[in-house]
VOBA-1610 file (N, C-alpha, C; in pm, whole numbers, padded with zeros to 5 digits, always signed):
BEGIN
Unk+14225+11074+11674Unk+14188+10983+11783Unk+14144+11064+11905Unk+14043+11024+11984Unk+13973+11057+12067Unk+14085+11089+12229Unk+14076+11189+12251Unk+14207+11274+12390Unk+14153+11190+12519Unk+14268+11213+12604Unk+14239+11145+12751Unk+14245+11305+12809Unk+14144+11312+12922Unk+14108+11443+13022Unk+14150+11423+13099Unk+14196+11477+13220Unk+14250+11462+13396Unk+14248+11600+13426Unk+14167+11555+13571Unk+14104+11652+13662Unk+14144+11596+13773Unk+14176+11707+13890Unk+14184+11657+14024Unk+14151+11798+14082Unk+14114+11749+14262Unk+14118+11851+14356Unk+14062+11954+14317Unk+13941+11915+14287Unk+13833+12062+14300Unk+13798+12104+14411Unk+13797+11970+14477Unk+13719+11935+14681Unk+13568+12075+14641Unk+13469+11942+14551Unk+13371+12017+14627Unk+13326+11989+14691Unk+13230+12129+14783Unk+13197+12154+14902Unk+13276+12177+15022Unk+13383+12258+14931Unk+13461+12316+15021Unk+13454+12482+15086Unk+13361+12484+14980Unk+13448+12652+14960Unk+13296+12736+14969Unk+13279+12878+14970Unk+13151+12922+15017Unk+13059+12906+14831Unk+12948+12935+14839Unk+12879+12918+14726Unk+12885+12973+14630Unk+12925+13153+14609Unk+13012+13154+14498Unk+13116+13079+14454Unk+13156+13093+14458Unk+13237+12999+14447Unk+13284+12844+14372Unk+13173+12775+14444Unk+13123+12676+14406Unk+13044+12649+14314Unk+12973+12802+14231Unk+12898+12774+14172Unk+12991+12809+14085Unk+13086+12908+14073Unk+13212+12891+13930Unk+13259+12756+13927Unk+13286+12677+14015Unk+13316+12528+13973Unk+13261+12452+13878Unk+13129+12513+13921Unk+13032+12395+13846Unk+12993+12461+13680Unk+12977+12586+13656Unk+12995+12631+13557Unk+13146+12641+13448Unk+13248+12573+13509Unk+13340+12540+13483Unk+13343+12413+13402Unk+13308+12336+13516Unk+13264+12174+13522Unk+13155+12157+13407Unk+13036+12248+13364Unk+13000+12170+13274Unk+13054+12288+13144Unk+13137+12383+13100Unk+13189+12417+12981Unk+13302+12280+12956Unk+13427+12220+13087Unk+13456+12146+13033Unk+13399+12021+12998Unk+13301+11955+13052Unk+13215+11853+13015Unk+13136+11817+12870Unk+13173+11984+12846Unk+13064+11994+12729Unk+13180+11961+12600Unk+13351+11987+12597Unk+13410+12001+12543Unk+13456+11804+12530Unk+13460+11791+12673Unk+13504+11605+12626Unk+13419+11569+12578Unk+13257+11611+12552Unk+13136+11522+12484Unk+13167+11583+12320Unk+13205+11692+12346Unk+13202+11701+12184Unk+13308+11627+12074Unk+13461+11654+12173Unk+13572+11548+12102Unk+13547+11399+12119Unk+13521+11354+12223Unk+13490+11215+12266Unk+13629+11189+12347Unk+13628+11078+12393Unk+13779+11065+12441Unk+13738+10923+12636Unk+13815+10994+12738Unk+13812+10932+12859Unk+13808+11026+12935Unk+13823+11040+13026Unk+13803+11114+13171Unk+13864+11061+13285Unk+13958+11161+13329Unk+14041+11045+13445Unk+14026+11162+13616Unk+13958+11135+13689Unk+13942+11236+13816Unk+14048+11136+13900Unk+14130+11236+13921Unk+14331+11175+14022Unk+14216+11235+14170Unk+14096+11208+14199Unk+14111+11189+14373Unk+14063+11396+14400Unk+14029+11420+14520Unk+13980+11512+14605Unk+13925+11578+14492Unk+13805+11550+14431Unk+13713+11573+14346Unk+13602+11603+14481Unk+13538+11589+14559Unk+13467+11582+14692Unk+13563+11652+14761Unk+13526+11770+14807Unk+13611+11759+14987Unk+13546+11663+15099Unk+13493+11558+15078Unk+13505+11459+15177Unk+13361+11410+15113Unk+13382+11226+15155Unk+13278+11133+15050Unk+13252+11065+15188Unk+13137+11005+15222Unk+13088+10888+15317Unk+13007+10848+15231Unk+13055+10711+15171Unk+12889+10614+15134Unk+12851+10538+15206Unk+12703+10508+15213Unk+12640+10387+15290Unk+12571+10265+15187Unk+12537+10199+15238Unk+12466+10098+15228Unk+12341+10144+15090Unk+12256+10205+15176Unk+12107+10250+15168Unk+12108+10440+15128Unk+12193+10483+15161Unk+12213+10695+15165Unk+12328+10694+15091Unk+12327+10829+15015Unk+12375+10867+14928Unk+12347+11039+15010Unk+12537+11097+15019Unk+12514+11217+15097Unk+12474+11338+15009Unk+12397+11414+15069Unk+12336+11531+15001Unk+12467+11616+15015Unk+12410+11690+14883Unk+12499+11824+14844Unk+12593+11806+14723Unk+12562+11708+14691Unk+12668+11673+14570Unk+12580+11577+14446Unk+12463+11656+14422Unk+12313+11594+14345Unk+12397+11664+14223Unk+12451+11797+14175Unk+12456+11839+14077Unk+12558+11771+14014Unk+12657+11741+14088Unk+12784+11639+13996Unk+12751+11512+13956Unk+12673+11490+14081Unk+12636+11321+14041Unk+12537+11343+13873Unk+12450+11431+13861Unk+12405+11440+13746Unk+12481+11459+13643Unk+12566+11541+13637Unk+12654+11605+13506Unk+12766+11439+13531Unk+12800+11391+13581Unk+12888+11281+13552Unk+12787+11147+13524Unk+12716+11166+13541Unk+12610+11068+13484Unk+12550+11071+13360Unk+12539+11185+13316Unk+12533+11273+13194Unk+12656+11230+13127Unk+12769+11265+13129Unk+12875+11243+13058Unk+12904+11082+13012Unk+12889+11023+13130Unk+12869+10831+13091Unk+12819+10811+12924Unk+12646+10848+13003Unk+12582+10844+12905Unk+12588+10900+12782Unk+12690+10979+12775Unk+12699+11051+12658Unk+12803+10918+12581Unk+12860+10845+12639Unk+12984+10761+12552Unk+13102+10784+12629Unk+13128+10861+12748Unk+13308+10920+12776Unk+13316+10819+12880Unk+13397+10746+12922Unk+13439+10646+12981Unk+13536+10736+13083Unk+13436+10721+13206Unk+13512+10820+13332Unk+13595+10678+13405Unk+13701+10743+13487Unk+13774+10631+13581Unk+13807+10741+13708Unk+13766+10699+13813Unk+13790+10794+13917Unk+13882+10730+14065Unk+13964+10797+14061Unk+14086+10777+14186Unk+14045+10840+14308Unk+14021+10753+14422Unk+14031+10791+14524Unk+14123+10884+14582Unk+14078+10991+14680Unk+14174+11081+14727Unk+14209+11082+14909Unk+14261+11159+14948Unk+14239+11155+15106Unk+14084+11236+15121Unk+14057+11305+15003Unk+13954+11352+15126Unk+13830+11314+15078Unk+13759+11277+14898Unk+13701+11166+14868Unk+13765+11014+14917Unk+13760+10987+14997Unk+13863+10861+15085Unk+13782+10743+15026Unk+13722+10693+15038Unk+13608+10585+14983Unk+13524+10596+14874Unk+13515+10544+14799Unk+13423+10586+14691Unk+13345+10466+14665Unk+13343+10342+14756Unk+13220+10280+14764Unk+13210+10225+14619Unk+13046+10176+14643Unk+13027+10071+14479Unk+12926+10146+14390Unk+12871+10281+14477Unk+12758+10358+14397Unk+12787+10385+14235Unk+12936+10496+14233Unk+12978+10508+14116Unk+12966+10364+14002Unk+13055+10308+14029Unk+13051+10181+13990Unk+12927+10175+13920Unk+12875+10082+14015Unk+12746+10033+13985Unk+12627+10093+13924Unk+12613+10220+13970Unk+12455+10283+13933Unk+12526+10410+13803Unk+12652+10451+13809Unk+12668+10541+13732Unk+12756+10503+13628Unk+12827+10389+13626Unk+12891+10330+13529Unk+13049+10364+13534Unk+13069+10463+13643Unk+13218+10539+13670Unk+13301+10417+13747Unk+13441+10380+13636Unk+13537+10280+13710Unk+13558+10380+13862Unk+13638+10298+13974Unk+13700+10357+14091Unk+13833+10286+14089Unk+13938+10353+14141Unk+14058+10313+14143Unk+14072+10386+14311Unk+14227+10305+14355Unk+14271+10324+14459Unk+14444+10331+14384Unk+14496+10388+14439Unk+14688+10409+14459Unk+14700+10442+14331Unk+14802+10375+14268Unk+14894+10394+14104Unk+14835+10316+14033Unk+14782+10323+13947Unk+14751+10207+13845Unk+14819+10313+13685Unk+14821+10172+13655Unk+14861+10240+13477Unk+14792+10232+13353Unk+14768+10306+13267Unk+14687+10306+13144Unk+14764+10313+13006Unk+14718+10300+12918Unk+14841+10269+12794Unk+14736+10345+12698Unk+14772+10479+12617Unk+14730+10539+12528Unk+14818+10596+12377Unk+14752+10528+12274Unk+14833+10581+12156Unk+14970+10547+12184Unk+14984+10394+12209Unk+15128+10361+12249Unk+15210+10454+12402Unk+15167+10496+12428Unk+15228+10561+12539Unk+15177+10558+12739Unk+15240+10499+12812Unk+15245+10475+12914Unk+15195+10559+12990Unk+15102+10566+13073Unk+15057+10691+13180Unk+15078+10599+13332Unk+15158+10630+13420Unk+15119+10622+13535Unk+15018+10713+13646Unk+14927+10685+13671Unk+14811+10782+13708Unk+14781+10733+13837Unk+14766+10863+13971Unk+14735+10824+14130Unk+14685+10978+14142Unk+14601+10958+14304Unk+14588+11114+14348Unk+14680+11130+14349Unk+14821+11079+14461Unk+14932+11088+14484Unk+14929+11108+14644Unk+14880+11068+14745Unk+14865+11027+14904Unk+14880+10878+14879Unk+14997+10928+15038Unk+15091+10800+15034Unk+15196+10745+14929Unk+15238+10853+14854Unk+15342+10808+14800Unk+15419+10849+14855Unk+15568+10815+14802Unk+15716+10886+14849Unk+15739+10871+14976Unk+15819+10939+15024Unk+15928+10944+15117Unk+15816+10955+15263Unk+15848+10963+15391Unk+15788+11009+15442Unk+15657+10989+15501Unk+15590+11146+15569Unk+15421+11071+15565Unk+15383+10956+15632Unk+15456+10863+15699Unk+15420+10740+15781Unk+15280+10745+15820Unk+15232+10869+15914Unk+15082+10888+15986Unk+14987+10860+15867Unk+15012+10939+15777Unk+14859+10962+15722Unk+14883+10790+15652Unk+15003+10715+15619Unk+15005+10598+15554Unk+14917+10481+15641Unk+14997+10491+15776Unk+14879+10425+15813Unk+14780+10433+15879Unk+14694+10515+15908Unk+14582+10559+15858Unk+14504+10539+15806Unk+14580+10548+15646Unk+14520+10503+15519Unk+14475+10321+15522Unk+14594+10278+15582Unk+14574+10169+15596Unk+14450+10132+15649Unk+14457+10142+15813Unk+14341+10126+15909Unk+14214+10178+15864Unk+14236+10291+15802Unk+14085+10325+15735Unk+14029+10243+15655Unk+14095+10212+15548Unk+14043+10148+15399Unk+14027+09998+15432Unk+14045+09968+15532Unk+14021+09824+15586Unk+13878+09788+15600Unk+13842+09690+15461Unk+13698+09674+15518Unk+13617+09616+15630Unk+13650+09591+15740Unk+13600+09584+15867Unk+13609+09702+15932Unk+13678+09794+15937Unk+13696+09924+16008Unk+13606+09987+15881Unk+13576+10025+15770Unk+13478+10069+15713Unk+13296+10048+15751Unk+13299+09903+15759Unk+13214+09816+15765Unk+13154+09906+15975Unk+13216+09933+16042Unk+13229+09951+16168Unk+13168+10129+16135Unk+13250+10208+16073Unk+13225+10354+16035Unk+13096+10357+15946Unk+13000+10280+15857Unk+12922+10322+15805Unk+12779+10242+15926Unk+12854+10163+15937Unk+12758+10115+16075Unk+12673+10264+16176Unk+12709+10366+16162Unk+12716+10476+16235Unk+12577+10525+16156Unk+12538+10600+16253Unk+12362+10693+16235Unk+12468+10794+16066Unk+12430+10758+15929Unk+12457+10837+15858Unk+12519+11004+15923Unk+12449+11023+15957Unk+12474+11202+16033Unk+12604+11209+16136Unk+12636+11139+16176Unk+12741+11138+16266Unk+12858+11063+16165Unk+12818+10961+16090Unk+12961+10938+16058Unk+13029+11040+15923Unk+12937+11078+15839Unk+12956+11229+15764Unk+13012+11278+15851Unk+12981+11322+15959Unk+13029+11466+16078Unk+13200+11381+16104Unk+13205+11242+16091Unk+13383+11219+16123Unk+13469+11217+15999Unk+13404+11177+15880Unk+13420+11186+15767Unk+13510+11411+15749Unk+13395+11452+15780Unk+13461+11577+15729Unk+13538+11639+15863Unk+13543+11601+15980Unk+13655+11593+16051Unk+13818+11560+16002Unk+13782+11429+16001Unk+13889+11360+15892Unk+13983+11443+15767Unk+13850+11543+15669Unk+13891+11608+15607Unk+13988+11718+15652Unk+13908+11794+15730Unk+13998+11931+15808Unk+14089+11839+15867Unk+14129+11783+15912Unk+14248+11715+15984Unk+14373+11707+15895Unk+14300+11644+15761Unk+14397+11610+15628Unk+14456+11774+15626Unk+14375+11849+15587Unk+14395+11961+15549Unk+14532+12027+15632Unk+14499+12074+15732Unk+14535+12130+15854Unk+14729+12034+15836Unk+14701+11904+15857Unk+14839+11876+15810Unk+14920+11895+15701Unk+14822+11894+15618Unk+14916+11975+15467Unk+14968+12070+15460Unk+14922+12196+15568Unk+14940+12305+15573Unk+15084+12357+15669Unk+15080+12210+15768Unk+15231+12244+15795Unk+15297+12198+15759Unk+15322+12100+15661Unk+15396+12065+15597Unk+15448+12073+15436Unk+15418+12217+15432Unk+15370+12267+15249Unk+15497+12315+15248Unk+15649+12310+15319Unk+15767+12320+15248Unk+15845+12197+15196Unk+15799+12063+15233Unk+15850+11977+15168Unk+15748+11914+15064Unk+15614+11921+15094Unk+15501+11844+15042Unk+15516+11898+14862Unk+15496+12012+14781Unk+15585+12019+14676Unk+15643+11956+14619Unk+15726+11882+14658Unk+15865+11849+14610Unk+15831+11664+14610Unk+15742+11623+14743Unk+15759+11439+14763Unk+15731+11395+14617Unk+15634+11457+14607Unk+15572+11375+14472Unk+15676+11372+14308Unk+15740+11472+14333Unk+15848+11506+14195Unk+15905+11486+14239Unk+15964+11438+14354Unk+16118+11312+14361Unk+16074+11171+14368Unk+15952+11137+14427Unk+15890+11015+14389Unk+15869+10991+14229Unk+15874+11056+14171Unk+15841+11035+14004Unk+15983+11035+13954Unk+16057+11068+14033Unk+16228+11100+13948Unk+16270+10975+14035Unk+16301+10969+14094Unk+16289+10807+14156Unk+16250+10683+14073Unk+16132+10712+14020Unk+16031+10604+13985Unk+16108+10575+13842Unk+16160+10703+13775Unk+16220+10687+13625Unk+16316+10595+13645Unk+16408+10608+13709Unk+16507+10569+13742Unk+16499+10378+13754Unk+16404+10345+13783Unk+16373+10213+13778Unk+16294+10165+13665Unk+16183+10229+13614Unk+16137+10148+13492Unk+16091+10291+13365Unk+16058+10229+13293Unk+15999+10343+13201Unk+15872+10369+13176Unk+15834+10512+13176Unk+15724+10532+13174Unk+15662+10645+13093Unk+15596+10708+13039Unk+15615+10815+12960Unk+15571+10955+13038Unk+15433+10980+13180Unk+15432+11036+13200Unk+15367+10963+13357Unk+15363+11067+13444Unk+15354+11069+13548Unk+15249+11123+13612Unk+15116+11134+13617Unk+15017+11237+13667Unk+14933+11206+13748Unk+14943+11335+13842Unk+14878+11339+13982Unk+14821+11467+14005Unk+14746+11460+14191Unk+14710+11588+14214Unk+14805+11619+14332Unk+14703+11600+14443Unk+14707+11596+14591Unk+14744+11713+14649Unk+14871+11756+14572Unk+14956+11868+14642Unk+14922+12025+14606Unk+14832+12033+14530Unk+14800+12134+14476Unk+14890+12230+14421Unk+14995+12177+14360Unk+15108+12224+14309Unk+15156+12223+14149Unk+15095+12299+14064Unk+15093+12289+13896Unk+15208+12278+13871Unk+15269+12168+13802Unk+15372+12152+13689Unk+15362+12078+13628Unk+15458+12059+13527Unk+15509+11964+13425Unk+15631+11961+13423Unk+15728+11856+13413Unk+15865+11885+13451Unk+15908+11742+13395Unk+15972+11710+13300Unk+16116+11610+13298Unk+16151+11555+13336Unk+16155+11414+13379Unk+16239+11369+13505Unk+16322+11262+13493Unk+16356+11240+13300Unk+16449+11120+13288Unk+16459+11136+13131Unk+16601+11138+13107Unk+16684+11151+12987Unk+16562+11112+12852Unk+16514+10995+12929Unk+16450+10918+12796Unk+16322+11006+12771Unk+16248+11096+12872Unk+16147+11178+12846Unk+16044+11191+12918Unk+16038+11061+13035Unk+15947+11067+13143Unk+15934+11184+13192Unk+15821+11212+13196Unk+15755+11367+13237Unk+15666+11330+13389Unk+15702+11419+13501Unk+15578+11464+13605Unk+15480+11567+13562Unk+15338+11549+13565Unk+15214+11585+13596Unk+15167+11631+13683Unk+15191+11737+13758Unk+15057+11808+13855Unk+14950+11869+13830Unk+14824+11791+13847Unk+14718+11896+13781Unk+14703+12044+13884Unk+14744+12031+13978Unk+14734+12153+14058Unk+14593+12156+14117Unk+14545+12258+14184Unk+14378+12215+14213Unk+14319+12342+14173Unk+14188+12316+14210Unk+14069+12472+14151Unk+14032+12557+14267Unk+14081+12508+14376Unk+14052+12588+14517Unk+14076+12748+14543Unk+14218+12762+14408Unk+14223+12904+14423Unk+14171+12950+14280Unk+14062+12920+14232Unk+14070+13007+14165Unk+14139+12987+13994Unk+14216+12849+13979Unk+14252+12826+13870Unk+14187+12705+13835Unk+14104+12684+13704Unk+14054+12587+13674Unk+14133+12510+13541Unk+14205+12437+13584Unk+14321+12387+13483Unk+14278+12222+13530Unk+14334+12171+13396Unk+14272+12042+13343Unk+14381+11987+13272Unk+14425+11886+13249Unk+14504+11830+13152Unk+14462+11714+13096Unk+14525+11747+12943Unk+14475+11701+12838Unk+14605+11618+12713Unk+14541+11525+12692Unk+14673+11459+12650Unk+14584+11402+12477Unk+14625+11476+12378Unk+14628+11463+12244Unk+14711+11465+12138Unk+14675+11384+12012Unk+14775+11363+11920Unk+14940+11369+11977Unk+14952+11297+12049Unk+15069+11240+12104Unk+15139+11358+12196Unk+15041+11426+12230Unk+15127+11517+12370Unk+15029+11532+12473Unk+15114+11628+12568Unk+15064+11635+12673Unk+15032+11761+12739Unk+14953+11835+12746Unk+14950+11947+12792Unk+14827+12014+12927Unk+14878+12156+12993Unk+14785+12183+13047Unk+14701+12307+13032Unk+14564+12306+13027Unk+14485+12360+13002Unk+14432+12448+13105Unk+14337+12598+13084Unk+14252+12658+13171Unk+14134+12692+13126Unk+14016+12663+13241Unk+13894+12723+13137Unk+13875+12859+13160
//
């Protein structure tokens, strides 16, 4: 039977152009590997270091992904993509013109009998109040509706403000940030059952246990430094991968 993929937190157009161009040569060896098994595709969020859609524009600099994930559609792989803090909006383009589902928060998927709870993982757990609401006030479609209203060029320019802002707070808070998301998942066991747990956000790789019965946490970790790891869930397991 055909594997489920998960990717998070590449944030491109973050990083200088080497760089970026190992991403993308990354991006299509693994692309080339879900077209050959067949399967799904699940992007958990900060796939973009920062997204503004409009109406009428579609932002430059991100022509080569939009092709290779348009490519992959068409090939048969059924992508579903999670909003992140710093892809924050993902609009109806995907959707509509590229055939890519969009998700927002936790939603759940059911594979080969087995339960996935799947989020970037912003705004979960403990904590975090600011960026929650925030999240709120942002994703509000009248306050959207108000931000794309803006000369394209300027509201991009608050858009990746926004981003470094996200950033910049993660960074002082990277001795508890670790940990919210794997006590939010050990938490979460504790109330219903689930088989696995997978996210990004924190840029923090594990896999870890978090309930007698077998519920497992998921971090895909991110590609920012340098590690291009992917997880892959076949013939009834779960594992993580590097290209």
């Amino acid at each position: 039977m055909p594997g489920l993929y998960f990717l998070s937190d590449l944030h491109l157009g973050l990083q200088e152009p080497q760089a970026e161009e190992e991403k993308y040569e990354r991006l299509e060896k693994l692309f080339s590997i879900i077209r050959s098994n067949g399967g799904s595709l699940y992007l958990l969020g900060d796939i973009f270091d920062y997204w503004m859609e409009f109406r009428h524009v579609i932002p430059k600099g991100f022509t080569r992904f939009i092709c290779m994930l348009s490519g992959l559609v068409r090939s048969g792989v059924e992508v579903t993509w999670f909003a992140g803090n710093h892809d924050f909006w993902l609009g109806t383009f995907f959707d509509e013109e590229l055939g890519v589902k969009t998700c927002y928060g936790l939603q759940e998927a059911r594979h080969e009998g087995k339960l996935f709870l799947l989020a970037h993982g912003d705004g979960l757990g403990e904590g975090d109040l600011g960026y929650k609401l925030f999240a709120r006030f942002v994703r509000n479609r009248f306050n959207l509706g108000l931000l794309t209203a803006f000369h394209s060029d300027l509201a991009i320019a608050i858009m990746k403000r926004f981003s470094l802002l996200s950033r910049k707070h993660k960074t002082v808070d990277m001795t508890t940030e670790p940990l919210r998301l794997l006590d939010f998942a050990t938490a979460l066991a504790q109330e219903r059952e689930f088989d696995y747990f997978v996210c990004g956000h924190n840029h923090s790789e594990r896999v870890q246990v978090v309930h007698e019965s077998g519920s497992t946490y998921v971090n895909l970790g991110s590609w920012i430094e340098g590690r291009y790891q992917y997880g892959v869930f076949e013939q009834g397991q779960f594992r993580l991968e590097k290209l």
